[in-house]
C-alpha positions in Angstrom: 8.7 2.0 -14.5 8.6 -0.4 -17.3 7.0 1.1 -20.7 4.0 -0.5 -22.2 4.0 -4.0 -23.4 4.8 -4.4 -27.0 7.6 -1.8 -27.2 10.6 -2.6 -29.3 13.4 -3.2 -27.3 16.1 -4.5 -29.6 16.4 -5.9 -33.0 19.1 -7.8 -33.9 20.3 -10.4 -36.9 20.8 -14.1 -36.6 23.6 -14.6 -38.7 22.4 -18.4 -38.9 19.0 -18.0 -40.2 19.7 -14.3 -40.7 16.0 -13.5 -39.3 15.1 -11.0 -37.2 14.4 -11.1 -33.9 12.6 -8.7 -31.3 12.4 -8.6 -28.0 9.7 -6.5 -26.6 9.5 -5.2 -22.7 6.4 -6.7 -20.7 4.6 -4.5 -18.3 6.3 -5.4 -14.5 4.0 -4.7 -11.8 5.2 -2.6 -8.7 5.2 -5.6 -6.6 8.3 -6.7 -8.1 10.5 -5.9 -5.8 14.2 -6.2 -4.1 16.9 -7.1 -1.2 20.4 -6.1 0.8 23.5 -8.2 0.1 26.7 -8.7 2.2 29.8 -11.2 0.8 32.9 -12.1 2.4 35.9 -13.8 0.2 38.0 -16.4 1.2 40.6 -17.7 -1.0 40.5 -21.7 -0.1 39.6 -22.5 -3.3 41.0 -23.5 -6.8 38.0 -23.5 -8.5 37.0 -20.8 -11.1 34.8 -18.0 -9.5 33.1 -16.2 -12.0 32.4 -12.6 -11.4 32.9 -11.7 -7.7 31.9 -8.2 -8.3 28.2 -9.3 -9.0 25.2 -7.2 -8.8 24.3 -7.4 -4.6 19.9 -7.6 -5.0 19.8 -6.7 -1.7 21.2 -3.4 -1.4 18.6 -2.1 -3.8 14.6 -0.1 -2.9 12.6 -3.5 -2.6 9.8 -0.9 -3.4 11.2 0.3 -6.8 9.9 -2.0 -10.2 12.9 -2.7 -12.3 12.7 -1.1 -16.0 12.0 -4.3 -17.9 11.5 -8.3 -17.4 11.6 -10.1 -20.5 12.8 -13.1 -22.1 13.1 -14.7 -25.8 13.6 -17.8 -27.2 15.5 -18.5 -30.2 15.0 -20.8 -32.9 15.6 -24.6 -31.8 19.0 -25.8 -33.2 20.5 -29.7 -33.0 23.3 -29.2 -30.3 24.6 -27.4 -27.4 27.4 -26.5 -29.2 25.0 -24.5 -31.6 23.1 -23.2 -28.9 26.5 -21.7 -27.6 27.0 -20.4 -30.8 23.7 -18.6 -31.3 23.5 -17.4 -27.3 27.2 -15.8 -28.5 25.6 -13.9 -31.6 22.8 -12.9 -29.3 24.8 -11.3 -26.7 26.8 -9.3 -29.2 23.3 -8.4 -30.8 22.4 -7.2 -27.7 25.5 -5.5 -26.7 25.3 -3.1 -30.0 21.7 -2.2 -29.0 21.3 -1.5 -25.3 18.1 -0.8 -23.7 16.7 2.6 -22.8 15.9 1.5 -19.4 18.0 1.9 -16.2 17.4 -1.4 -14.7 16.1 -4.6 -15.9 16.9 -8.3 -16.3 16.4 -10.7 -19.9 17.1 -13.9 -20.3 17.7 -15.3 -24.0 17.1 -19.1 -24.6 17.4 -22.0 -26.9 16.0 -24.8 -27.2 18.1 -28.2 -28.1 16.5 -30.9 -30.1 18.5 -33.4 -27.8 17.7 -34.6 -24.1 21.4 -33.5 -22.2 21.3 -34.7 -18.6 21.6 -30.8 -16.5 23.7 -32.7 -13.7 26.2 -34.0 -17.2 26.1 -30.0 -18.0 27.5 -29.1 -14.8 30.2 -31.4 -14.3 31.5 -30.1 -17.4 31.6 -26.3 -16.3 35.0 -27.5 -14.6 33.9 -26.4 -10.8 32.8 -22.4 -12.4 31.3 -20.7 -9.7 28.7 -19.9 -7.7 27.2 -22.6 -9.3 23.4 -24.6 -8.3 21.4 -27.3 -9.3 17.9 -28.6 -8.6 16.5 -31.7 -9.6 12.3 -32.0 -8.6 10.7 -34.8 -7.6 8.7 -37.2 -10.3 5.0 -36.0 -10.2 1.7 -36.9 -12.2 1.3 -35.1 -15.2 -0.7 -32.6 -14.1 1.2 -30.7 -11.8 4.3 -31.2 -13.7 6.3 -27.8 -14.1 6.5 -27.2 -18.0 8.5 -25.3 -20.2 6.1 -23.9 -23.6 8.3 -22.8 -26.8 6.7 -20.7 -29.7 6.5 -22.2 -32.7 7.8 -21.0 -36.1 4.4 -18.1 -36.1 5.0 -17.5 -32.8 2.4 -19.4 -31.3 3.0 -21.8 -28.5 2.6 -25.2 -29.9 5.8 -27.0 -27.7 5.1 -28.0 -24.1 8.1 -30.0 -22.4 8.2 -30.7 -19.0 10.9 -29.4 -16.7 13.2 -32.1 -15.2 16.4 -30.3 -13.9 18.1 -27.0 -13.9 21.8 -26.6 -13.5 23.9 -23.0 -13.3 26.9 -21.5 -13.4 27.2 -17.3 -12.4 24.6 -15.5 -11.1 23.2 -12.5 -13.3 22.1 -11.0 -9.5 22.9 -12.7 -6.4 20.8 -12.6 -3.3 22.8 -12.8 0.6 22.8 -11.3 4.1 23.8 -12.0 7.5 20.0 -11.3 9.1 17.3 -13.9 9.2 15.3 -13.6 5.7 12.6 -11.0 5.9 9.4 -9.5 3.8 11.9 -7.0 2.0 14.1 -9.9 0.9 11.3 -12.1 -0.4 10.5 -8.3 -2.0 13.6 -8.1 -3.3 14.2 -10.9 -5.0 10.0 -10.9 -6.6 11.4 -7.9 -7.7 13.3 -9.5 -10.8 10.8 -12.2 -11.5 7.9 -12.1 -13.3 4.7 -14.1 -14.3 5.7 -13.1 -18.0 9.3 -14.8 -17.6 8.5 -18.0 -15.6 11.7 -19.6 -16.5 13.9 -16.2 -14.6 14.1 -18.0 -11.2 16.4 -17.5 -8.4 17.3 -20.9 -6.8 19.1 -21.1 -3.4 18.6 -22.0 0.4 18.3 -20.7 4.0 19.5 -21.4 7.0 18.1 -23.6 9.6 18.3 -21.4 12.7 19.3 -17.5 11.3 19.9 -16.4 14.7 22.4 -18.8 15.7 26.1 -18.1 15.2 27.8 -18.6 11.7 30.6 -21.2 11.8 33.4 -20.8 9.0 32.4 -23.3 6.7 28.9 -21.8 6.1 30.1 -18.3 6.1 30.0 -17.3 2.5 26.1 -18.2 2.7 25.2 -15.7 5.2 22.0 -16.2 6.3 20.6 -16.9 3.2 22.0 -17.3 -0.5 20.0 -16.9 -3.8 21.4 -16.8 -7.4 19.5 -16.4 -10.7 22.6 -18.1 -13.0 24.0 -16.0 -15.9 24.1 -19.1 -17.3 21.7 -21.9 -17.2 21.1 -25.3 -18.4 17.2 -27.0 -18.3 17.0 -30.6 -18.6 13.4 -31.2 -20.0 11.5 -35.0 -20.8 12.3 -35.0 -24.9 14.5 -31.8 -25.2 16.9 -29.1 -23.3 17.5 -25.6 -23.5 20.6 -23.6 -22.8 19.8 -19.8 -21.9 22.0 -16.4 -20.3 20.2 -13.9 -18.3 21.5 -10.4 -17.6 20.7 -8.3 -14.9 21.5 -4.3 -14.5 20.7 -1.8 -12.2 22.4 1.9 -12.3 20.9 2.8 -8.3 23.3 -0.2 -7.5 26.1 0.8 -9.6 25.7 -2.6 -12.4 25.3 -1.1 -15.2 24.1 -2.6 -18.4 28.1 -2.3 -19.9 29.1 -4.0 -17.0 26.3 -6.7 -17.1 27.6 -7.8 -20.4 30.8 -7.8 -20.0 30.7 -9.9 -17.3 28.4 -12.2 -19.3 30.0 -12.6 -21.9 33.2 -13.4 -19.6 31.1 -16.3 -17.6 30.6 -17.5 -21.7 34.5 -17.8 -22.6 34.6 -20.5 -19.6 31.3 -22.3 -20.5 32.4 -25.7 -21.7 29.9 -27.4 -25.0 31.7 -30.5 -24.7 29.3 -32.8 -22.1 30.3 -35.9 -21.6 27.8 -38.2 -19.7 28.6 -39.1 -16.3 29.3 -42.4 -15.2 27.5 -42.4 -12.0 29.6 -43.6 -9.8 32.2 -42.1 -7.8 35.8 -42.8 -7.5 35.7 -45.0 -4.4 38.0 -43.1 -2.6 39.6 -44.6 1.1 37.5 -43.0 4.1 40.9 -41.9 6.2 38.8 -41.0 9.6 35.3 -40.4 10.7 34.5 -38.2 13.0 30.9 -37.5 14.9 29.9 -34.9 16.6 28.0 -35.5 18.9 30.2 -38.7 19.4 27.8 -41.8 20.3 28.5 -41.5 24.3 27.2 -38.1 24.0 24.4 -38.3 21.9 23.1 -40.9 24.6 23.3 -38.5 27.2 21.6 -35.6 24.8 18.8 -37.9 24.1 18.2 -38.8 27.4 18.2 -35.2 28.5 15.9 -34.1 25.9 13.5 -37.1 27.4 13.6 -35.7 30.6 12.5 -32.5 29.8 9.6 -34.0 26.8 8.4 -36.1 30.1 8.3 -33.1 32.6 4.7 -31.9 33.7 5.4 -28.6 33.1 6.8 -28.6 30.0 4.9 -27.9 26.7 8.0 -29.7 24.7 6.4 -32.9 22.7 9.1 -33.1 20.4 12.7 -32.4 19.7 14.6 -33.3 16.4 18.6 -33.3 17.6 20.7 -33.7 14.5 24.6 -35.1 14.2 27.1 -34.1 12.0 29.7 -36.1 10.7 33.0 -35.3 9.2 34.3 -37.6 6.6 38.1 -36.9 5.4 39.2 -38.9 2.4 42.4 -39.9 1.0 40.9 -37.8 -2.3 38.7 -35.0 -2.9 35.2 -35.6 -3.2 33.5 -34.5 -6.5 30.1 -33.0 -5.0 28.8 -32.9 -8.9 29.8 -36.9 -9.1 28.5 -37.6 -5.8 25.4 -36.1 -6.2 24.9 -37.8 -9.6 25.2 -41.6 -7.9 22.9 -40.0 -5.6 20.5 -39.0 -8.0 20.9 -42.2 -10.1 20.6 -44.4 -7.0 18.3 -43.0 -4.5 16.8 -40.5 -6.6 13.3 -41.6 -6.7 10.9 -39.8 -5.1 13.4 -36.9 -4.1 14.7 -33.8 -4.7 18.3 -33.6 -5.5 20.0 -30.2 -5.1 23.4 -28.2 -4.9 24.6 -24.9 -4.1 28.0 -23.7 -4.0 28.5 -19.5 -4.0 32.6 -18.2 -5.1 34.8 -19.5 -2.6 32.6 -21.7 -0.6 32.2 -25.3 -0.5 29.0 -27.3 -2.1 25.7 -28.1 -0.5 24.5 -30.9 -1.8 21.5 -33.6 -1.2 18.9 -35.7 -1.5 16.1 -35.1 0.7 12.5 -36.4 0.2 10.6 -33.8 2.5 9.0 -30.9 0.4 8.3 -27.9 2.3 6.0 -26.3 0.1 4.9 -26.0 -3.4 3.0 -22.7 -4.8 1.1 -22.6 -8.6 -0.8 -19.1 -8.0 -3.0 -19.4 -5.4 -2.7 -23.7 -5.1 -0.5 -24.4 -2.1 0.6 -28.3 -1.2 3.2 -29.4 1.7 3.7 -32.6 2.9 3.9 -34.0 6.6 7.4 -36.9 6.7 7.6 -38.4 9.8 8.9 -41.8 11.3 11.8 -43.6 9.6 12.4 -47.5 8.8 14.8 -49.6 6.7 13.6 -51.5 3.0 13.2 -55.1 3.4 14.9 -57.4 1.4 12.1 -59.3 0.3 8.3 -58.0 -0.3 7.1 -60.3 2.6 9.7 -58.2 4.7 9.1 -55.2 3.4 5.7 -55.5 4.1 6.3 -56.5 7.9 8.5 -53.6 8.3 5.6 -50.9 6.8 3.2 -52.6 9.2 5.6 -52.1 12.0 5.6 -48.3 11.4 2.4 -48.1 10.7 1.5 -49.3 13.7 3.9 -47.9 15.9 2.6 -45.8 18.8 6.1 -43.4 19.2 6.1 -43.2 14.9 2.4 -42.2 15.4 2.9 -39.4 17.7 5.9 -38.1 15.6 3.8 -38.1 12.7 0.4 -36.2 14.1 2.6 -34.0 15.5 4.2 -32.9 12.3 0.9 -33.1 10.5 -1.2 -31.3 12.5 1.3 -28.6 13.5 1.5 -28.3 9.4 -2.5 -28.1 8.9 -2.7 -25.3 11.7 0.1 -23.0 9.9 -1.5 -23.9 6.5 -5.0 -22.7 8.0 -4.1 -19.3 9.1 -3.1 -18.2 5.1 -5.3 -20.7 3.6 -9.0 -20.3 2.9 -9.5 -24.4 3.0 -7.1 -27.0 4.3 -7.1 -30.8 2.6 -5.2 -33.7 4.3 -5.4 -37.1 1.6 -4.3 -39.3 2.4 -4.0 -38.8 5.8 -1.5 -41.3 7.4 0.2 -43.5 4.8 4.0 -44.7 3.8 5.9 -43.5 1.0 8.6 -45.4 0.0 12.1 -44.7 -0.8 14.7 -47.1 -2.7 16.2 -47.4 1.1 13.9 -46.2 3.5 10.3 -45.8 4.3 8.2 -43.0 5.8 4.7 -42.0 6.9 3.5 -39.5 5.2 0.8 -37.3 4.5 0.1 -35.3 1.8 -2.0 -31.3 2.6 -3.3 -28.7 0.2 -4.9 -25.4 0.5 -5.6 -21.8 -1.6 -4.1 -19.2 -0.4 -5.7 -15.7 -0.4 -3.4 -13.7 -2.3 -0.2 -14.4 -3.7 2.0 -12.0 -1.7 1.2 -14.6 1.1 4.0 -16.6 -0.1 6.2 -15.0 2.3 4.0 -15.6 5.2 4.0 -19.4 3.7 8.2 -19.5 4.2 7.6 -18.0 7.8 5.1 -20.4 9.0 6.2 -23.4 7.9 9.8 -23.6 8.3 11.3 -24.7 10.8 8.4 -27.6 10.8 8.3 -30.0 13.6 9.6 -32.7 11.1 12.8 -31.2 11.7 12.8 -28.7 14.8 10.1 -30.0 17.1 6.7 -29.1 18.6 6.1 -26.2 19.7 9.2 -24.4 17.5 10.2 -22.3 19.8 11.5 -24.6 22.9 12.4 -27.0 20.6 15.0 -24.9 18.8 16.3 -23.4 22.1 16.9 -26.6 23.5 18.8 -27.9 20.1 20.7 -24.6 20.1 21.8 -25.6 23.5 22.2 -29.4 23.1 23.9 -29.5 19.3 27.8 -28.3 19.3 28.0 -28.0 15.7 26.2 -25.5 13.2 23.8 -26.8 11.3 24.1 -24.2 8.1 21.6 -24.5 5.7 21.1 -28.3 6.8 17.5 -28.5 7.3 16.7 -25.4 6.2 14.3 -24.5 3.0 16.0 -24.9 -0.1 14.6 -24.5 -4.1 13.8 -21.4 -6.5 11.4 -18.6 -6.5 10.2 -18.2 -9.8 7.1 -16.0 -11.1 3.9 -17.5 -10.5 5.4 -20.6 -9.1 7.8 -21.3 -6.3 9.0 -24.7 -4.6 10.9 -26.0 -1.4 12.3 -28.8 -0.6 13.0 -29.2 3.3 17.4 -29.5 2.9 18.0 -32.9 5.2 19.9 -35.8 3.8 22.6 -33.2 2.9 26.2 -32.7 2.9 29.0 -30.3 3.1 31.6 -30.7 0.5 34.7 -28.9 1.0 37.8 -29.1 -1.4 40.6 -30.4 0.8 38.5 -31.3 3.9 36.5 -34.0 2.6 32.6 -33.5 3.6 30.6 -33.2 6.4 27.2 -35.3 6.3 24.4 -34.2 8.2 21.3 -36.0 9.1 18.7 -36.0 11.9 16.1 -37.8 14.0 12.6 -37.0 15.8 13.0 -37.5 19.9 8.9 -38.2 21.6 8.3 -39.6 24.6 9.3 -43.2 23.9 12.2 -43.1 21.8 15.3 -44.7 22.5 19.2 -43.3 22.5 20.5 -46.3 20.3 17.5 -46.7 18.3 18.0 -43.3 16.8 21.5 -43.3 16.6 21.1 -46.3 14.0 18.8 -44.2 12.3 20.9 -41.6 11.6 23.4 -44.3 10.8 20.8 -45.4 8.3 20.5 -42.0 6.5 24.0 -41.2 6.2 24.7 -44.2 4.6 23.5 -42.8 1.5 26.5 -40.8 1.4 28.7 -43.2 2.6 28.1 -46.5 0.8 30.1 -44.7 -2.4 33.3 -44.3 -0.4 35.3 -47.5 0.8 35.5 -47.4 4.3 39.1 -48.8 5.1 42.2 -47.1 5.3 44.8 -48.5 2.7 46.9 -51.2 4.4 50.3 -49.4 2.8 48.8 -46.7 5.4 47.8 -48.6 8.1 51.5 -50.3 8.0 53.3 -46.5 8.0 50.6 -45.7 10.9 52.5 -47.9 13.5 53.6 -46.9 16.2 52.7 -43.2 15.5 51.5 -41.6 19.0 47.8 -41.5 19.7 
């Protein structure tokens, strides 16, 4: 059980500004609580992997409080270098002074009077893993997620608002082969805290948990959450570098071992950020592969109408997805890749990535939010119907008046929005839909899109808010249920965590984003690019097929799409 708030638990000496400074415990709640953890290693990878004994969260009592939950922030200082420097002095501070608690977590961080780009950070941890990032979307000021610093007395006087957050190591890690239950939303609560807001763990699910695990989603189980060991927070005017710890004797991490291991993941951490160009190396795409190919995704569609246009069917709505595998003449940088994508077609999206030790890296740019909790204030959105930009606004224009006025877009849409308001209403005292039925646009696309907010009762519904709402029939179907059977029989390929929730936990807060306009980025392999599309009564095989044409090519448009002619000339007469 933690000890009362205001208890001293370390005092060490900054041998900068050679003042003192104290951490002192916060009282944790019994509600934070904990998880079970299973990992499998494969060595396919060059890449660094930083402590692959890690704390496991879910092996541990999701009932049990950890000890203590705290953080402190250090005095401000010009440069990350510095801010290296000082985390280094910290750590050693702490190490000579260890806690009198069996379990705990603390993160120490400090702010840097520079704005540093998070997705710049990353690239320059040279591939250390497990590794995530998450951009959020742009939002009026006064939902914006913000990061308050104490000022020279102590007092908050500093608010900057959060833009990205890159990681490298996780202080505890969070994975399992079963679908993601109560006790693992428990278990990971369990070392957050409304008193640490900035102690988040960030990761992603899988679309269908009871569906077979294919080998290249395999080290993400069934789900995969890290808080990093060490972290990098891109906010509007500023940044702040920080290194969380995590311990717990019941799980065998103990707090030597904690700091070791930190201060290991510290001797790789690069200060040296160099700003990315934004662009990637247009390597050759060498082959293209689609599965379903475009022969049998007319048949699937056509099936999937049949059934949507039976009598006795309740099916409205299917969402079949394709997966494409892209092999390159070069590796694909993920971290590059998902810069262009954040620099290009970043607006109005969440850009994310998650990559545990030996595994490739999820990455995307997906517009959909799943949900969005501050306390008890709940929003989700309803994404539905899909067309191109037009080239001029007289076109563009024509094109949103096409989809607004689209009879098979319209019943995609209420489908999705509807099926959102009833989950929203069963854990929500009041439901808002505004607007109701409008287009957002994209730099590429355009949607419909509506926008709904409720309260929820208590905050331990937040569980019960990841159960209801995901799989939504934005990307599943309507009703849930026959829709994923039929795509569980129909699709040949795993889906992973494509489609699937992914974004942080964090204490008092938590946000989703719904993971679609994703990839798989495997070292050696090239990537494989996922996207989807809605099936209702009316749609049409080739119709939908150019749509997902149309969202891939997000991906895509970076790599050059002919094979060298040197290897086209050594290609002949090879045998088919």
């Amino acid at each position: 059980m933690a000890s009362a708030a205001g208890h001293c638990l370390v005092r060490f000496m900054d041998p900068d500004s050679m003042k003192s400074i104290s951490m002192c415990t916060q009282p944790v709640s019994s509600r934070h609580s904990l998880q079970k953890f299973h990992h499998v290693n494969i060595t396919r990878y060059q890449s660094c992997s930083l402590s692959m004994a890690m704390m496991n969260g879910c092996k541990g009592d999701p009932r049990l409080p950890v000890g203590i939950i705290d953080s402190c922030t250090l005095p401000a200082v010009p440069s990350p270098v510095l801010a290296l420097e000082k985390l280094h002095s910290a750590i050693f501070g702490l190490k000579s002074n260890p806690p009198p608690f069996t379990s705990g977590i603390i993160r120490l961080q400090v702010p840097i009077e520079e704005q540093i780009q998070a997705i710049d950070w990353l690239h320059a941890q040279h591939q250390l893993l497990p590794r995530c990032f998450f951009s959020g979307r742009s939002r009026k000021k006064d939902s914006d997620i913000s990061v308050v610093f104490p000022n020279g007395n102590g007092q908050s006087s500093v608010t900057h608002n959060l833009v990205s957050v890159a990681g490298v190591g996780s202080a505890v890690f969070f994975r399992n082969l079963h679908p993601f239950s109560y006790n693992d939303w428990r278990s990971i609560k369990r070392f957050i805290s409304t008193e640490c807001p900035m102690i988040r763990a960030y990761g992603a699910m899988r679309f269908d948990a009871r569906a077979n695990i294919s080998s290249e989603w395999e080290d993400f189980g069934s789900f995969y959450f890290m808080i990093p060991q060490v972290e990098f927070d891109e906010l509007e005017r500023s940044s702040t570098l920080a290194v969380t710890l995590a311990w717990d004797d019941a799980l065998s991490w103990t707090w030597a071992k904690a700091i070791s291991t930190l201060e290991s993941t510290m001797d790789k951490v690069s200060s040296k950020i160099v700003r990315l160009q934004k662009e990637v190396s247009r390597t050759f795409i060498l082959s293209n592969h689609h599965s379903p190919s475009k022969m049998h995704w007319d048949l699937a569609v056509k099936k999937a109408l049949e059934i949507i246009n039976r009598s006795s069917t309740p099916l409205t709505k299917v969402v079949l997805a394709r997966s494409s595998r892209v092999i390159t003449a070069t590796d694909i940088d993920p971290i590059a890749w998902l810069a262009c994508l954040k620099q290009v077609e970043g607006e109005n999206a969440y850009q994310f990535c998650l990559q545990p030790p030996d595994a490739p890296a999820f990455i995307g740019n997906t517009p959909e939010q799943l949900f969005h909790r501050k306390w008890l204030k709940i929003t989700s959105e309803a994404l539905a119907g899909t067309r191109g930009r037009g080239g001029t606004t007289a076109l563009d224009l024509q094109i949103e008046h096409d989809l607004l006025s689209s009879p098979k877009d319209h019943l995609e849409f209420t489908i999705v929005r509807e099926s959102i308001r009833s989950k929203l209403e069963a854990i929500c005292n009041r439901v808002v839909i505004e607007p109701k039925k409008a287009i957002r646009k994209l730099p590429r696309v355009q949607h419909l899109y509506a926008r709904l907010a409720g309260r929820l009762r208590s905050e331990d519904e937040e569980y019960d808010i990841m159960a209801s709402l995901h799989p939504s029939p934005a990307v599943c179907g309507f009703p849930t249920e026959e829709a994923r059977l039929l795509i569980a029989e129909t699709e040949v390929f795993d889906r992973g965590m494509y489609a699937g929730p992914v974004g942080w936990f964090g204490g008092g807060e938590s946000e989703f984003a719904v993971g679609i306009r994703s990839a798989l980025v495997e070292k050696g392999l090239g990537a494989l690019i996922y996207a989807g599309t809605g099936i209702v009564e009316g749609s049409n095989p080739s119709l939908e097929w150019d749509e997902l044409e149309l969202k891939t090519s997000q991906f895509t448009k970076f790599l050059k799409l002919e094979v060298p002619l040197r290897s086209r000339f050594e290609n002949i007469g090879t045998p088919n």
